[in-house]
C-alpha positions in Angstrom: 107.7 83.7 138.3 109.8 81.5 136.4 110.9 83.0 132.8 110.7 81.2 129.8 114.4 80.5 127.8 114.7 82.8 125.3 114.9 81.3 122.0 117.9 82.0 119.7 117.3 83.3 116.0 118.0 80.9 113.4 121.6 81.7 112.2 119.9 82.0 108.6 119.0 85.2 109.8 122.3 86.1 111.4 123.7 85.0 108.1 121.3 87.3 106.0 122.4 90.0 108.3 126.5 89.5 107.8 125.3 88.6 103.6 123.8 92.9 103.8 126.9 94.4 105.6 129.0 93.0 102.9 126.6 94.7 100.1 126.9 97.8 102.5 130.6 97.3 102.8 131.4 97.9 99.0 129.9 94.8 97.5 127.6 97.1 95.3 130.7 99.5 94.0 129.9 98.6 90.2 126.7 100.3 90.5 127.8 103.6 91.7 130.2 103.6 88.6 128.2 106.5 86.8 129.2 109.0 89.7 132.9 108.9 88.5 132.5 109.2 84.6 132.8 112.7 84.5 135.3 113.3 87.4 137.5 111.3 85.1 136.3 112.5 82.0 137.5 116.0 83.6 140.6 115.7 85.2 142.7 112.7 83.0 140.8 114.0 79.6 139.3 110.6 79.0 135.9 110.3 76.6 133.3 108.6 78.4 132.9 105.9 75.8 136.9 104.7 76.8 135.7 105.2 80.3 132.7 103.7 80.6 133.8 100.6 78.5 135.8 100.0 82.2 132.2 99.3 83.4 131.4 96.9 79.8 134.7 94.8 80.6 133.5 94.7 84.3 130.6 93.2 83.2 131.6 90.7 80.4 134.3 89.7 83.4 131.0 88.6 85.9 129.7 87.0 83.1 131.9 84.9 81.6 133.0 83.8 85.6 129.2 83.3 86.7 129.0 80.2 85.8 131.8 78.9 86.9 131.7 80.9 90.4 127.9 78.7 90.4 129.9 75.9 90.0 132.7 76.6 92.8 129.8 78.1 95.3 128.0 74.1 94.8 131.3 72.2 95.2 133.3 74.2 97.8 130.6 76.7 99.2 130.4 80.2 99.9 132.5 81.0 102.2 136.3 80.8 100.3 134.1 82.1 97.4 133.2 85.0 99.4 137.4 85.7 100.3 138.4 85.4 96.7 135.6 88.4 96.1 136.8 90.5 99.1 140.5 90.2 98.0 139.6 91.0 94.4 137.8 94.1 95.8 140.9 95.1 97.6 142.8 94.9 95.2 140.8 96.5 92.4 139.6 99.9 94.5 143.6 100.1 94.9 144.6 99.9 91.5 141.8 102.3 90.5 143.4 104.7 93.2 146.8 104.5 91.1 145.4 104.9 88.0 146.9 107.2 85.8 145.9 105.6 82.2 143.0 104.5 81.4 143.8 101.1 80.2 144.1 100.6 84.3 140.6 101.4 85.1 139.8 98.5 83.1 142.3 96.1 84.7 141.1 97.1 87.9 137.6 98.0 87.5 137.1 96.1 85.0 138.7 92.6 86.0 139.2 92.6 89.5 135.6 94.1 90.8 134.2 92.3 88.0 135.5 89.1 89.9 134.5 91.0 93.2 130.7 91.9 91.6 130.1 88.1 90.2 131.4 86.0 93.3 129.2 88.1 96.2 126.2 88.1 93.9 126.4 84.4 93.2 127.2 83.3 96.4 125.5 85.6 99.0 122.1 84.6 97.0 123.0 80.7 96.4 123.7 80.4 100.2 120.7 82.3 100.8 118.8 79.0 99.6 120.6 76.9 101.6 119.2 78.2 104.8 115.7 78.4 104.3 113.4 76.0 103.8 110.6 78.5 104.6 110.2 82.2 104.5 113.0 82.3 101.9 111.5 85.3 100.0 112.0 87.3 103.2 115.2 86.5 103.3 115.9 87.0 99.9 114.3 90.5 99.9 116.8 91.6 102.9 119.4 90.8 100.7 118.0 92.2 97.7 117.2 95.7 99.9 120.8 95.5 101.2 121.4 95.7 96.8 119.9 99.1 97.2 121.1 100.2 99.7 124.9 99.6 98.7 125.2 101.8 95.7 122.9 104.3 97.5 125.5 104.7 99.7 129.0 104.0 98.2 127.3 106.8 95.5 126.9 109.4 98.4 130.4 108.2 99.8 132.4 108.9 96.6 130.2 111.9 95.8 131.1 113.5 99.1 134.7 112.6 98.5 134.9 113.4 95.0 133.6 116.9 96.3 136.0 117.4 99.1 139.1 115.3 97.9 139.4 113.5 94.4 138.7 110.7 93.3 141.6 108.6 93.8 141.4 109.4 97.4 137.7 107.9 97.3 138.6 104.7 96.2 142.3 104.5 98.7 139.1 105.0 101.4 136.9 102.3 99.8 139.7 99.5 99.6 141.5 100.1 103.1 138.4 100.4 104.8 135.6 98.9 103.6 137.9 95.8 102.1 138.7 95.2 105.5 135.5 95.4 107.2 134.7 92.9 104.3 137.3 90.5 105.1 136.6 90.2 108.7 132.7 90.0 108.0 133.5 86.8 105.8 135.0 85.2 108.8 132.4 84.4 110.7 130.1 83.6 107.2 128.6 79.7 106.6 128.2 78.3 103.5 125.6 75.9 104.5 123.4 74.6 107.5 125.1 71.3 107.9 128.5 73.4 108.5 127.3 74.1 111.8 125.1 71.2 112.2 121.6 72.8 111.3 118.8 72.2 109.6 117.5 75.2 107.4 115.4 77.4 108.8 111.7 75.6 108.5 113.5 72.4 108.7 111.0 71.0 111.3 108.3 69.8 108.3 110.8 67.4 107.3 110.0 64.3 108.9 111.8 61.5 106.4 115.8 61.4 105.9 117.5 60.2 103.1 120.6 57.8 103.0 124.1 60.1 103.3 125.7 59.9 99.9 130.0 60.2 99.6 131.8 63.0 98.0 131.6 61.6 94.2 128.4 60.7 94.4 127.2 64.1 95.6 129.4 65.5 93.0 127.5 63.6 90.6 124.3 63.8 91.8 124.6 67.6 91.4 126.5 67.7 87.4 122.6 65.3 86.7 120.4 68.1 88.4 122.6 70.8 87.0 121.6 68.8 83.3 118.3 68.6 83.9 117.9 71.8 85.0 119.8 73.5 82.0 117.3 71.2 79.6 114.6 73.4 80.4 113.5 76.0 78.1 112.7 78.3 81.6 116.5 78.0 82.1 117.4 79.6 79.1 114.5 82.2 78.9 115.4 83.3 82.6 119.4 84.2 81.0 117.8 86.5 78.5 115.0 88.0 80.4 118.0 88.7 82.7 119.8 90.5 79.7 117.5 92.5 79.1 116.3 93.8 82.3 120.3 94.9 82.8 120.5 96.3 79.9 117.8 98.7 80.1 118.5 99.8 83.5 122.3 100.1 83.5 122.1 102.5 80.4 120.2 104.7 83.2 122.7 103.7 85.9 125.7 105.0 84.0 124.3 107.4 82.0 121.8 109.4 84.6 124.3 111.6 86.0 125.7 112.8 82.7 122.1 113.2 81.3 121.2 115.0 84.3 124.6 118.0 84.4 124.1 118.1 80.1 120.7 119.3 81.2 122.2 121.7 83.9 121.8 119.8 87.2 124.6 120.2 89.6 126.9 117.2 89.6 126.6 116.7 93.5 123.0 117.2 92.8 123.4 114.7 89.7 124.7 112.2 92.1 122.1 112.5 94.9 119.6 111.4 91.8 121.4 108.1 91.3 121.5 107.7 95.4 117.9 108.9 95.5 116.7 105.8 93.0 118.9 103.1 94.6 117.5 104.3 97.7 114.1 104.2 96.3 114.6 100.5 94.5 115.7 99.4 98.1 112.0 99.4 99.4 111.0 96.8 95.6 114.0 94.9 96.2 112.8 93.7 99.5 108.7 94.1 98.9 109.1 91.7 95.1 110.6 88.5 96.6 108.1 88.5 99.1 105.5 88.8 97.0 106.5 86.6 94.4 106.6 83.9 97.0 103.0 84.6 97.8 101.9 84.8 94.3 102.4 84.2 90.8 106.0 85.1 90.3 106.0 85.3 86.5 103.2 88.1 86.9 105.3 90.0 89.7 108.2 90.0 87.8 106.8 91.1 84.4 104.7 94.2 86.5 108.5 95.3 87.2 109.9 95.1 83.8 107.1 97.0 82.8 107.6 99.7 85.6 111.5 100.0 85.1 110.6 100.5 81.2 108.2 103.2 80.8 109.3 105.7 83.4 112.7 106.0 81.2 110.4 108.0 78.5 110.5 110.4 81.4 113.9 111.5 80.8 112.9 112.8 77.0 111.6 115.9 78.8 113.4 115.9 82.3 115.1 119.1 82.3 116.0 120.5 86.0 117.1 119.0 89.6 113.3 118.4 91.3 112.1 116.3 87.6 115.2 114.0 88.0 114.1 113.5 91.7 110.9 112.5 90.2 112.2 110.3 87.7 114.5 108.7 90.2 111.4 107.7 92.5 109.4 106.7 89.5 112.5 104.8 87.7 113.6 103.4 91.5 109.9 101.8 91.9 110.1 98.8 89.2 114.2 99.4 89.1 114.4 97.5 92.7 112.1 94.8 91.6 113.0 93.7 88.1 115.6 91.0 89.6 114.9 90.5 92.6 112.5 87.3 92.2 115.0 85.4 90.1 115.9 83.1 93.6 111.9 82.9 94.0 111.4 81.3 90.4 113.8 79.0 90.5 112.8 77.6 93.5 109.4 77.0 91.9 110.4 75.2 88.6 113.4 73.5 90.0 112.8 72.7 93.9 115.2 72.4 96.5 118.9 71.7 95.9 122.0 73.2 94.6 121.2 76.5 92.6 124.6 78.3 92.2 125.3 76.6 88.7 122.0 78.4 87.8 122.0 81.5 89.8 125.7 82.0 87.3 124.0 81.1 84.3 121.6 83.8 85.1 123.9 86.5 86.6 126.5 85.8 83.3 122.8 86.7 81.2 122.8 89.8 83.5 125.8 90.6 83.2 126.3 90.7 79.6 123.1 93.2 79.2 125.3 95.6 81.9 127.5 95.4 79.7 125.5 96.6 76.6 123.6 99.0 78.2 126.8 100.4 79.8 129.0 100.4 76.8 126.8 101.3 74.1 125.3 104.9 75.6 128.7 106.2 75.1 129.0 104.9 71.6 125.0 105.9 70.7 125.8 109.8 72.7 128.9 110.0 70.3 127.3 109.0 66.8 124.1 111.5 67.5 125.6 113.7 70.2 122.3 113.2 72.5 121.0 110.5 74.7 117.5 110.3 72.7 118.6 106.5 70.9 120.0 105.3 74.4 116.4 107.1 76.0 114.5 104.4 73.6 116.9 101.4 73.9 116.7 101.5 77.6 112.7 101.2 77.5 112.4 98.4 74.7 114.8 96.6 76.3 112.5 96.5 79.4 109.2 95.8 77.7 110.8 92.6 75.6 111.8 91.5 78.9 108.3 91.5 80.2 107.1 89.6 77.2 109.3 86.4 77.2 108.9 86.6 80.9 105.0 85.5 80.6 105.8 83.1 77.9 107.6 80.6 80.0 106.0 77.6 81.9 103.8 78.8 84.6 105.1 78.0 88.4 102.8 76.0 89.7 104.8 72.6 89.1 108.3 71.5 89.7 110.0 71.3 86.3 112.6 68.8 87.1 110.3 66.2 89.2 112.2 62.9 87.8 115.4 64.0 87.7 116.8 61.4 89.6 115.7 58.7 87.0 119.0 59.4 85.5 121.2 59.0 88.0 122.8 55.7 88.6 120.6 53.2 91.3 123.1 53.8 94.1 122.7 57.8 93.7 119.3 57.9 94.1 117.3 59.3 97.1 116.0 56.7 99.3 114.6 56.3 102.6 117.2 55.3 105.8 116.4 51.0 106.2 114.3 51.0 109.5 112.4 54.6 109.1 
């Protein structure tokens, strides 16, 4: 009997795979921050505000480069994007190794994985919607799981070598090891189909092509999208729903393990809680985008604010190890699904087409509430000497976010339908002469 040719997967899916081996490989490191606040606090006799404001710079650093990292990702694609980040991460975990003031934890942590945190999360998801023309919130949620995942385990990784070693010898491992395995995993990364001439996966429905267009006017066609798109009040709202959905959960991503050893909880313990709700958030990060795709993704997205928010009122009467497992669970559910639909809704109000002007807009919004919600725990601990203002921030910051969220324009319309009635004749989409 004669066998049948096996069919090849799409390399969108091979590309999805090398996109979560880079988030494995240390491309989550800023979220496992809160494991090494009091190592350092500790043994160099820093106070956690100066220590934590390494995470705040970090931050304000992905913000202020999203946008132009969008712009980059568009105009040159992933791929040396993708370097630039792996370098950065290189060279920040070894700096952070050398540190022996801490005005060097916020050059290296603060700069350089800043650079390293903003280029993989705008490119790995801005390539992401290259590839697929269908089934992109599947792919989307592998990526978002692989989020999860990584600071689940670079958390576990420090945490084991913070309580063999030191800390410094966690983060010589990180940057030889996992900044190579980076590097090379890069190498064989593709920015778009047409670099290897494909279509995107579900490419088969198109059955008209459009006229090719030169460099300039690509380059132009993408600054009028990138207008119109910005000219929409969803584009703006989506920013500060991102803000605040950072904000309130990296107040609990920094601040969980100290919360958890002030109420007598082991630190190795303390650290298994932040693993335990990454690990948790994993299983939202993948189930959201997929049902966001299927649904109405305003309404997902807002069910997830509201599940990150309330479960922080938890923590006013946590008080031993198994209740901050609990919490961790709880807080991991909505956690893991509060950002994960961004790449979902923007494909609704804004169609296909370049994104990663956008996607940095939106991750520079994020960013910027990391920061806050990283920074100002310290501050708010050291003007009341508990966590009981940083508690309430954390879950009104959620909640607003769930409100502007289901005031925006619903998704059942493309937003920017006649945005090419700006563009000069010659730029316009048009149908090949003979087709």
């Amino acid at each position: 009997m004669k066998r049948l040719p096996r069919s090849k997967p799409h390399y969108a899916w091979v590309l999805i795979g090398l996109s979560v081996l880079l988030y494995l490989g240390g491309g989550s490191i800023t979220q496992a921050f809160g494991v090494v606040v009091l190592p350092l606090q500790d043994e160099m006799g820093w106070s956690q505000s100066s220590i934590t404001l390494a995470y705040a710079i970090s931050s304000i650093v992905s913000a202020a480069l999203s946008p132009l990292i969008g712009m980059a990702t568009d105009r040159y694609g992933g791929r040396p994007v993708l370097f630039v980040g792996v370098a950065c991460f290189f060279i920040g975990t070894i700096i952070t190794a050398s540190a022996s003031e801490v005005w060097h934890l916020w050059i290296s942590y603060g700069i350089f994985l800043g650079i390293t945190q903003s280029s993989l999360n705008v490119a790995l998801i801005t390539t992401a919607t290259y590839w697929f023309r269908e089934k992109l919130g599947v792919g989307v949620g592998l990526l978002q799981f692989a989020q999860g995942i990584g600071p689940a385990g670079t958390t576990i990784l420090i945490g084991v070598l913070l309580a063999t070693y030191d800390w410094r010898i966690a983060f010589w491992s990180l940057g030889i090891g996992c900044g190579t395995a980076m590097g090379i995993i890069v190498f064989f990364f593709r920015s778009k189909p047409s670099d290897m001439g494909m279509e995107p996966y579900g490419g088969a429905r198109r059955t008209v092509d459009t006229k090719p267009f030169s460099q300039e006017i690509l380059r132009i066609r993408d600054q009028v999208r990138a207008a119109s798109i910005q000219s929409t009040s969803a584009f703006w709202r989506l920013i500060l729903v991102h803000y605040f959905g950072c904000m309130s959960h990296a107040i609990v991503i920094v601040y969980i393990i100290p919360i958890a050893v002030l109420s007598g909880v082991g630190p190795l313990a303390a650290a298994g809680v932040l693993s335990t709700l990454a690990l948790v958030s994993a299983i939202t990060r993948f189930l959201t985008p997929v049902l966001a795709d299927h649904f109405e993704p305003r309404g997902t997205m807002a069910v997830m604010y509201v599940l990150q928010g309330l479960p922080v009122l938890m923590l006013f009467w946590t008080n031993d190890t198994w209740t901050f497992y609990l919490f961790a669970v709880v807080f991991g559910i909505g956690y893991g699904g509060e950002g994960s639909a961004f790449p979902i809704i923007n494909r609704r109000y804004y169609g296909e087409g370049s994104l990663g002007r956008a996607f940095g807009w939106q991750l520079s919004g994020a960013m910027l509430g990391m920061a806050t919600g990283g920074w100002i725990g310290g501050v708010l601990f050291g003007f009341f000497g508990d966590y009981s203002m940083t508690i309430t921030l954390s879950v009104a910051a959620s909640l607003v976010g769930a409100v502007i969220i289901m005031s925006m324009d619903r998704t059942d319309r493309i937003l920017i339908l006649d945005w090419e009635n700006k563009l000069p004749e010659e730029a316009r989409s048009a149908p090949v002469a003979g087709n």
